[in-house]
C-alpha positions as YAML, in Angstrom:
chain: A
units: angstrom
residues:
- id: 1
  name: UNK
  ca: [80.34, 43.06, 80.79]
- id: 2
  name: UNK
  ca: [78.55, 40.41, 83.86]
- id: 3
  name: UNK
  ca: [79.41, 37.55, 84.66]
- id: 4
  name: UNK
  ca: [79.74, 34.76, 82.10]
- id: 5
  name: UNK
  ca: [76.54, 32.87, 81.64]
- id: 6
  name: UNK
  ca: [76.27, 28.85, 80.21]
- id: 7
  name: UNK
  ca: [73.56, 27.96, 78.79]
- id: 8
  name: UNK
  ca: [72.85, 24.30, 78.81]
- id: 9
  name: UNK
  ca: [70.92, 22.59, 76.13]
- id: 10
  name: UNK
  ca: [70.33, 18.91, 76.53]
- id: 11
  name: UNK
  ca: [68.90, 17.19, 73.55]
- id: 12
  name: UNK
  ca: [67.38, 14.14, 72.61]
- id: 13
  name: UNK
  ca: [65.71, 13.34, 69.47]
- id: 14
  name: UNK
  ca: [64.11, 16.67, 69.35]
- id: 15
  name: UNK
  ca: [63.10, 18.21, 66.38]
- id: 16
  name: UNK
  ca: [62.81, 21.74, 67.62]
- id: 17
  name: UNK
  ca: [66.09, 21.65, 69.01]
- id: 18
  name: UNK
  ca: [67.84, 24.12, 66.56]
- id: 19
  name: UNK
  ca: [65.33, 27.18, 67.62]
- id: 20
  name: UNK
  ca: [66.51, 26.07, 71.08]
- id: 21
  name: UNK
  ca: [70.09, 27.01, 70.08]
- id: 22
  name: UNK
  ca: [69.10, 30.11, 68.14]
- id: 23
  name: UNK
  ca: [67.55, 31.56, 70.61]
- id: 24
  name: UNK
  ca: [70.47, 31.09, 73.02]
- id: 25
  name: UNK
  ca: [72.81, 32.58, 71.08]
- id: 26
  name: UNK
  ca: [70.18, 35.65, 70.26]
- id: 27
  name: UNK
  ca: [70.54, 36.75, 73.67]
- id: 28
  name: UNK
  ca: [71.60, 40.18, 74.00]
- id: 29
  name: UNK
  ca: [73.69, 39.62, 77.16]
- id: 30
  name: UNK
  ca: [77.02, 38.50, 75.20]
- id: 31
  name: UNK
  ca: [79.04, 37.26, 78.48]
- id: 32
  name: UNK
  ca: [77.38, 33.56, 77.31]
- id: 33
  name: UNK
  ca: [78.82, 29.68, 76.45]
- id: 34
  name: UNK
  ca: [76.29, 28.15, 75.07]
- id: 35
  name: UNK
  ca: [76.68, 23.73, 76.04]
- id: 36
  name: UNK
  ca: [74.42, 21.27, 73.95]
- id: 37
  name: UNK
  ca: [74.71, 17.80, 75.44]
- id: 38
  name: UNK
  ca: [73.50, 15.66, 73.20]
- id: 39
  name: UNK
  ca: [72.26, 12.38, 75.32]
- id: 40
  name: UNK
  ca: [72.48, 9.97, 72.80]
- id: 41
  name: UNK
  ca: [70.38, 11.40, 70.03]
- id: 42
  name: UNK
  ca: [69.46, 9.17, 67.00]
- id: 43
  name: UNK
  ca: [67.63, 11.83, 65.01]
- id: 44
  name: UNK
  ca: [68.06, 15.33, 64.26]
- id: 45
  name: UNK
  ca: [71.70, 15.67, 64.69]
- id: 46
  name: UNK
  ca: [71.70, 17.50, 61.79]
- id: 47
  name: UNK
  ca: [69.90, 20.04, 62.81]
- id: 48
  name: UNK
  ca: [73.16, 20.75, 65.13]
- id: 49
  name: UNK
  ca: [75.30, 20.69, 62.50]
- id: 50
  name: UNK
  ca: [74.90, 24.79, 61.43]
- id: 51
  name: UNK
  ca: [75.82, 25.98, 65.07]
- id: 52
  name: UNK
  ca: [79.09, 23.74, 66.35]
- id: 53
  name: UNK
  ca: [81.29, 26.74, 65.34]
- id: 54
  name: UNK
  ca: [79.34, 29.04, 68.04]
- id: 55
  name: UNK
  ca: [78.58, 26.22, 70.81]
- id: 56
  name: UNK
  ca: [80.33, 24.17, 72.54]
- id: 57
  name: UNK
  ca: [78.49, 20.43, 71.65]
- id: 58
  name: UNK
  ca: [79.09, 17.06, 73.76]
- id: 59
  name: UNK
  ca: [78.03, 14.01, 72.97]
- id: 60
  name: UNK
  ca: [76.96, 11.28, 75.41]
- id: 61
  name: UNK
  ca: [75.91, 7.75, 76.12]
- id: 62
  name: UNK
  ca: [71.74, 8.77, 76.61]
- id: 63
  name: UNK
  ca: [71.07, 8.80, 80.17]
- id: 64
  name: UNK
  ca: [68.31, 10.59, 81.11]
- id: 65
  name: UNK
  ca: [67.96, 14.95, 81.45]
- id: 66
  name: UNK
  ca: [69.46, 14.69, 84.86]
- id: 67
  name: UNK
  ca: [72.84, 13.23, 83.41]
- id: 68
  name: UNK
  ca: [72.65, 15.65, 80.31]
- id: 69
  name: UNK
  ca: [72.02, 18.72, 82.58]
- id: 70
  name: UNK
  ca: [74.82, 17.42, 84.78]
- id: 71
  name: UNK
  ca: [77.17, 16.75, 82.11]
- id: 72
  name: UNK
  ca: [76.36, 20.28, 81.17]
- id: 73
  name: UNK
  ca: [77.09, 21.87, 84.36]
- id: 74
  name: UNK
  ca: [80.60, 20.34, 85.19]
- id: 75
  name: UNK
  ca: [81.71, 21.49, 81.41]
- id: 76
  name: UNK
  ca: [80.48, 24.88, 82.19]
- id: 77
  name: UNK
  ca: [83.06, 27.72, 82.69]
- id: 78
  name: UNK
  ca: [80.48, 30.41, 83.60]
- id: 79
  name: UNK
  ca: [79.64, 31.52, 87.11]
- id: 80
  name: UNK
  ca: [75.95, 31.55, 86.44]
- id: 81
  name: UNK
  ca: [73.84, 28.31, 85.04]
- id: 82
  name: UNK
  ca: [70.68, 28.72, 82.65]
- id: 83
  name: UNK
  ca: [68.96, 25.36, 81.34]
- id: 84
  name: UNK
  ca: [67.03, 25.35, 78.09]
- id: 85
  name: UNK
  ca: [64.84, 22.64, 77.04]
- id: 86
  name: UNK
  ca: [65.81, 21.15, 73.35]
- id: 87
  name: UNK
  ca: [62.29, 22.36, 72.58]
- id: 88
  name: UNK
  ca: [61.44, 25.39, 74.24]
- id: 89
  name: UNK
  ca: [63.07, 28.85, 73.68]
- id: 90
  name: UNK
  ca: [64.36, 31.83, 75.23]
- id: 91
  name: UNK
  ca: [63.30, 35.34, 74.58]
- id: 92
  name: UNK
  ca: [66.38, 37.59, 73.65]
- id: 93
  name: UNK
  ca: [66.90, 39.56, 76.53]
- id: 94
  name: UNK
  ca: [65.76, 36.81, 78.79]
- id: 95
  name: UNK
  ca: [69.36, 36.32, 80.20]
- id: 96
  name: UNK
  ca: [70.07, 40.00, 80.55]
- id: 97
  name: UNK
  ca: [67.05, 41.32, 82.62]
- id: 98
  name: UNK
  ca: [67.55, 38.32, 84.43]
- id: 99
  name: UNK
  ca: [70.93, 38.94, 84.96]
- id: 100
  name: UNK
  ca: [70.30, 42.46, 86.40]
- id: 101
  name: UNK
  ca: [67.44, 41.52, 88.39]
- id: 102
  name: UNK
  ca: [69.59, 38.81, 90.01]
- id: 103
  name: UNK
  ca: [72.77, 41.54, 90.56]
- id: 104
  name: UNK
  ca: [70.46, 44.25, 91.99]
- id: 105
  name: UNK
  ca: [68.55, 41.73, 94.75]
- id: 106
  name: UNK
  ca: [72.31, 39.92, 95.11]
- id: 107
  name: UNK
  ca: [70.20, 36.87, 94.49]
- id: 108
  name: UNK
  ca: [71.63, 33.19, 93.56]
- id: 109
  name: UNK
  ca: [68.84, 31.59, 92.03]
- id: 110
  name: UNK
  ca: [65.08, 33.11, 90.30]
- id: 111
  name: UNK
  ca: [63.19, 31.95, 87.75]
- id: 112
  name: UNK
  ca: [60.26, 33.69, 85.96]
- id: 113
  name: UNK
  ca: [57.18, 33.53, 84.28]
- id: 114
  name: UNK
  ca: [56.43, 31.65, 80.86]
- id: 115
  name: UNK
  ca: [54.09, 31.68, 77.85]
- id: 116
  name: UNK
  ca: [52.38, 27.83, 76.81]
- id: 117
  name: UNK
  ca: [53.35, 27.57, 73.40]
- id: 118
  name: UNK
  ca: [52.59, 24.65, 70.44]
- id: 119
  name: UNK
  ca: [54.30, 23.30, 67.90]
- id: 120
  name: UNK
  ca: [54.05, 26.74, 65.57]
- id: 121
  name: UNK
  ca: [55.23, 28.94, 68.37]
- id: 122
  name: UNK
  ca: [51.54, 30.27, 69.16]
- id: 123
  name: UNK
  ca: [50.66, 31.46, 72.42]
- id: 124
  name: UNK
  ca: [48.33, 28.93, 74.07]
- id: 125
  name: UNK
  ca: [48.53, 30.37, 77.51]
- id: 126
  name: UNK
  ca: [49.95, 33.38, 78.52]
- id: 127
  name: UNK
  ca: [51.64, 33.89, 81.73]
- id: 128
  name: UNK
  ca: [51.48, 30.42, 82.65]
- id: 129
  name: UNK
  ca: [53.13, 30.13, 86.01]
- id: 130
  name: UNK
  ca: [51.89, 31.65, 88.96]
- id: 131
  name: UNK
  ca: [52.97, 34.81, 90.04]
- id: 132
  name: UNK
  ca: [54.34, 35.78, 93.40]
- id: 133
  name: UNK
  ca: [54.86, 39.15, 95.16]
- id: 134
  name: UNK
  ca: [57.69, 37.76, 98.24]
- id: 135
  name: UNK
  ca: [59.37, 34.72, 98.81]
- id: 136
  name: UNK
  ca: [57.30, 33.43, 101.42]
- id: 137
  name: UNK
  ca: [54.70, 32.41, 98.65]
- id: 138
  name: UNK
  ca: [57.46, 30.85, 96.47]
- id: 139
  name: UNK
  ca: [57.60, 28.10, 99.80]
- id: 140
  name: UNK
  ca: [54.09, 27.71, 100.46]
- id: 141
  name: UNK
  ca: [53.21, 27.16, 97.01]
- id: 142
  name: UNK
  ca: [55.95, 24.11, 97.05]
- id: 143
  name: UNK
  ca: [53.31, 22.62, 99.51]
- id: 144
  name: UNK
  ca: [51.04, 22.27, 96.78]
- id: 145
  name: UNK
  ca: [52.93, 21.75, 93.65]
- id: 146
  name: UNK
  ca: [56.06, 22.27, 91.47]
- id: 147
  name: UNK
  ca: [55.69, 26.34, 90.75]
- id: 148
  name: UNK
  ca: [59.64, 26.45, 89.17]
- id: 149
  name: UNK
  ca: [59.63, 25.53, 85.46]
- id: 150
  name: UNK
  ca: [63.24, 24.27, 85.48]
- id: 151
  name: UNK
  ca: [63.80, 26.83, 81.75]
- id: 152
  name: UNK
  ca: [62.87, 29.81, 83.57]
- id: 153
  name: UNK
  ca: [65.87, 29.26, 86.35]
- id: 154
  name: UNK
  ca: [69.45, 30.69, 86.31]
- id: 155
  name: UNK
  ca: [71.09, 29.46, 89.34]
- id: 156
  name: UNK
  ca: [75.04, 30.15, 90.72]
- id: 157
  name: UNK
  ca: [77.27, 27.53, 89.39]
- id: 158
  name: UNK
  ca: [78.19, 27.15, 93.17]
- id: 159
  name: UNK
  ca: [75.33, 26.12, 94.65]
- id: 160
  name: UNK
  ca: [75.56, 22.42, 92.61]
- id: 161
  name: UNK
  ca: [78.93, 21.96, 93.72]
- id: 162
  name: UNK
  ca: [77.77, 22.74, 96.86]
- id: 163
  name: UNK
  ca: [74.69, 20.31, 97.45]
- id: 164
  name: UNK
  ca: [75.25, 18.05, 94.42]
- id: 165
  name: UNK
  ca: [73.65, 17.77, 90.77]
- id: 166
  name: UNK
  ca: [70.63, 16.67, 89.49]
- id: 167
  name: UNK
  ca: [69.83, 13.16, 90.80]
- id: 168
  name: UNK
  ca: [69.19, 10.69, 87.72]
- id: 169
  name: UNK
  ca: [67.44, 7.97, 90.21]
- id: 170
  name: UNK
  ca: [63.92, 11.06, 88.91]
- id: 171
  name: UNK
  ca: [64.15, 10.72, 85.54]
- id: 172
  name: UNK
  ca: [61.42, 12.94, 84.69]
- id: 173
  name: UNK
  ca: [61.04, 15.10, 88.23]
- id: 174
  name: UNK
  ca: [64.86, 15.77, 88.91]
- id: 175
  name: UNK
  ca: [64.30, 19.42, 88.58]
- id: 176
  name: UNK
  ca: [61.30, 19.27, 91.16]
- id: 177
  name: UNK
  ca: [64.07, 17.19, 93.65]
- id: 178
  name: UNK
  ca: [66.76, 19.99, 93.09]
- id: 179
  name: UNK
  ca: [64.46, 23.50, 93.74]
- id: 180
  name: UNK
  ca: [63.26, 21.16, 96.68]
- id: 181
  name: UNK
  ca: [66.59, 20.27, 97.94]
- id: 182
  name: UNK
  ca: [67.97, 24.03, 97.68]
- id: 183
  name: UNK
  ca: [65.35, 25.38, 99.44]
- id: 184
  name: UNK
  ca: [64.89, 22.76, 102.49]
- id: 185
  name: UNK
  ca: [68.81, 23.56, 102.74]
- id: 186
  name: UNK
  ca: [68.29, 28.02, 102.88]
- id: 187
  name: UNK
  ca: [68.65, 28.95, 98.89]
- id: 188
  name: UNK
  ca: [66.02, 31.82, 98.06]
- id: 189
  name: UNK
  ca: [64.51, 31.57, 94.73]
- id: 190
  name: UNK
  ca: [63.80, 34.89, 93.52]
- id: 191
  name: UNK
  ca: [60.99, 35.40, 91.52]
- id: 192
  name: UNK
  ca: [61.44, 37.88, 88.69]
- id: 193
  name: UNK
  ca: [57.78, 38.66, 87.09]
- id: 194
  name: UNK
  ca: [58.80, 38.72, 83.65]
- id: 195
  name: UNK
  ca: [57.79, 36.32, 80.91]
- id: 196
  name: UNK
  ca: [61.16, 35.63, 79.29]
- id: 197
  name: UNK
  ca: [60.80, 31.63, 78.16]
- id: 198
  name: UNK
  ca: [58.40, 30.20, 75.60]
- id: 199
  name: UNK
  ca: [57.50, 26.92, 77.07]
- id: 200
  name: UNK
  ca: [56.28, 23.99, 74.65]
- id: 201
  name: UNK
  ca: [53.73, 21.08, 74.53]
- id: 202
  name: UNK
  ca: [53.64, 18.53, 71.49]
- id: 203
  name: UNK
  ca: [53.09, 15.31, 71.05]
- id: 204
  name: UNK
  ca: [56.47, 13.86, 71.75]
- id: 205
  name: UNK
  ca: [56.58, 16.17, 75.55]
- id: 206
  name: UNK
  ca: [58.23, 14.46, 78.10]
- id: 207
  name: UNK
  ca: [55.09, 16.03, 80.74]
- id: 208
  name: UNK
  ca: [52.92, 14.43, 77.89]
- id: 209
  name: UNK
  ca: [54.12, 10.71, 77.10]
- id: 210
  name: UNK
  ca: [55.52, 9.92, 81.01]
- id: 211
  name: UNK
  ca: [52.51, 11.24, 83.27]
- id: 212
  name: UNK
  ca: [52.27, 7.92, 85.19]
- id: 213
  name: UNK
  ca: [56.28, 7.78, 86.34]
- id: 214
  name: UNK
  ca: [56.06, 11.46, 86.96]
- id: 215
  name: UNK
  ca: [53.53, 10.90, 89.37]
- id: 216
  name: UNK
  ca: [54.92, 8.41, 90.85]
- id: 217
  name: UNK
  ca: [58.37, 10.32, 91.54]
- id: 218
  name: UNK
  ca: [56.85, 13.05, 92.38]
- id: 219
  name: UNK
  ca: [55.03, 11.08, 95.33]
- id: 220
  name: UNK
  ca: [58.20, 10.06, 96.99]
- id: 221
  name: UNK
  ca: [59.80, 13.58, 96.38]
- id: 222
  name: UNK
  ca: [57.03, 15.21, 98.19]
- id: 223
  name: UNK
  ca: [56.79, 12.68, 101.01]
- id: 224
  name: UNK
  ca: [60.16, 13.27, 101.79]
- id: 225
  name: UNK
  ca: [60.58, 16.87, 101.25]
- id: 226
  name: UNK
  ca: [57.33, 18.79, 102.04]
- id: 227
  name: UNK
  ca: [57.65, 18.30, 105.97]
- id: 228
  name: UNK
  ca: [60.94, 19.67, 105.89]
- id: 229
  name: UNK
  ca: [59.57, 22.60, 103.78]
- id: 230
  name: UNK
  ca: [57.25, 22.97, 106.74]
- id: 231
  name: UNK
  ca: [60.05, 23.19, 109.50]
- id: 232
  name: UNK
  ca: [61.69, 25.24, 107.51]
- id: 233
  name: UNK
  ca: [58.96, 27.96, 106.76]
- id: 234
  name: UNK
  ca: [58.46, 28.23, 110.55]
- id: 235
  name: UNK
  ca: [61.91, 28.90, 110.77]
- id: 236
  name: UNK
  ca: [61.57, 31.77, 108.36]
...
């Protein structure tokens, strides 16, 4: 058996929320915890209801993601963290080929490809993200946009008590802030060329509704981060 795995699930008013949970605990890598943090949901609890034998659920004041995903993370008793979005899913041996990628390359943090689904789980785009062949691409591409989609990530439980949690001040871009904090500061993200997360756009998407404030965050995030990506590549 690997190392234990958490899984953390925050959720707010999402309908799709119980394939989230299914598919987590689908995963054939059984060393798992699956966490749902529910951030002050007013709808679709029930939906929750079926699974609180097999998860481990926490309810919250709503915060924002950030809070959620940190919440999350400090209840989490595995050495390795995986976040799932309330309304995207995982592939069942997503967490085990990741797993073994990550063991054999002795590698902290990857992420992977994803498929663009809708709301009936059809395949809009396949092999969404980009695709890289070393980790000097994973770097330069930061200088031109966010190429981590924060579902495809499993990162060491250590490395957030190391340089902190997800900072709620980016309440839609905190993800974007934490892959660009870990790699200004030396963390390798490992790119594992797999599509192993269904990734989903509806009508109530966060990256649909909030496009303005995730611009703007994303503005100051870059400003402040991209020309110490650039010392830091020459340093590579």
């Amino acid at each position: 058996m690997g190392p234990k795995v958490s899984i953390i699930i925050p959720f707010y008013n999402c309908t799709y929320v119980d394939q989230a949970i299914q598919s987590a605990l689908n995963q054939t890598y059984k060393n798992i915890e699956v966490i749902v943090v529910d951030d002050g949901s007013t709808i679709f609890t029930e939906k929750v209801i079926p699974f609180q034998e097999k998860i481990h659920y926490i309810r919250k004041e709503n915060g924002g993601t950030a809070t959620a995903l940190n919440t999350g993370i400090h209840a989490a008793t595995g050495e390795y963290i995986a976040w799932l979005s309330s309304d995207d899913y995982f592939l069942p041996e997503k967490i085990a080929k990741q797993m073994s990628f990550m063991l054999n390359n002795h590698a902290e943090a990857s992420f992977t490809n994803y498929d663009y689904i809708n709301e009936k789980n059809e395949v809009l785009i396949p092999w969404c993200g980009q695709r890289f062949s070393n980790l000097n691409e994973v770097y330069k591409a930061f200088l031109n946009y966010n190429v981590i989609n924060g579902c495809t990530v499993i990162v060491k439980k250590n490395i957030f008590e190391k340089m902190g949690y997800f900072n709620p001040y980016y309440r839609y871009t905190h993800d974007y802030e934490m892959w660009f904090r870990l790699l200004v500061s030396g963390y390798k993200f490992h790119y594992l060329d797999e599509v192993l997360t269904k990734f989903r756009t509806h009508e109530e998407a966060g990256t649909r509704k909030y496009q303005p404030e995730m611009k703007k965050e994303m503005f100051i995030i870059e400003n402040h981060y991209r020309p110490l990506l650039i010392e830091h590549i020459k340093d590579v």
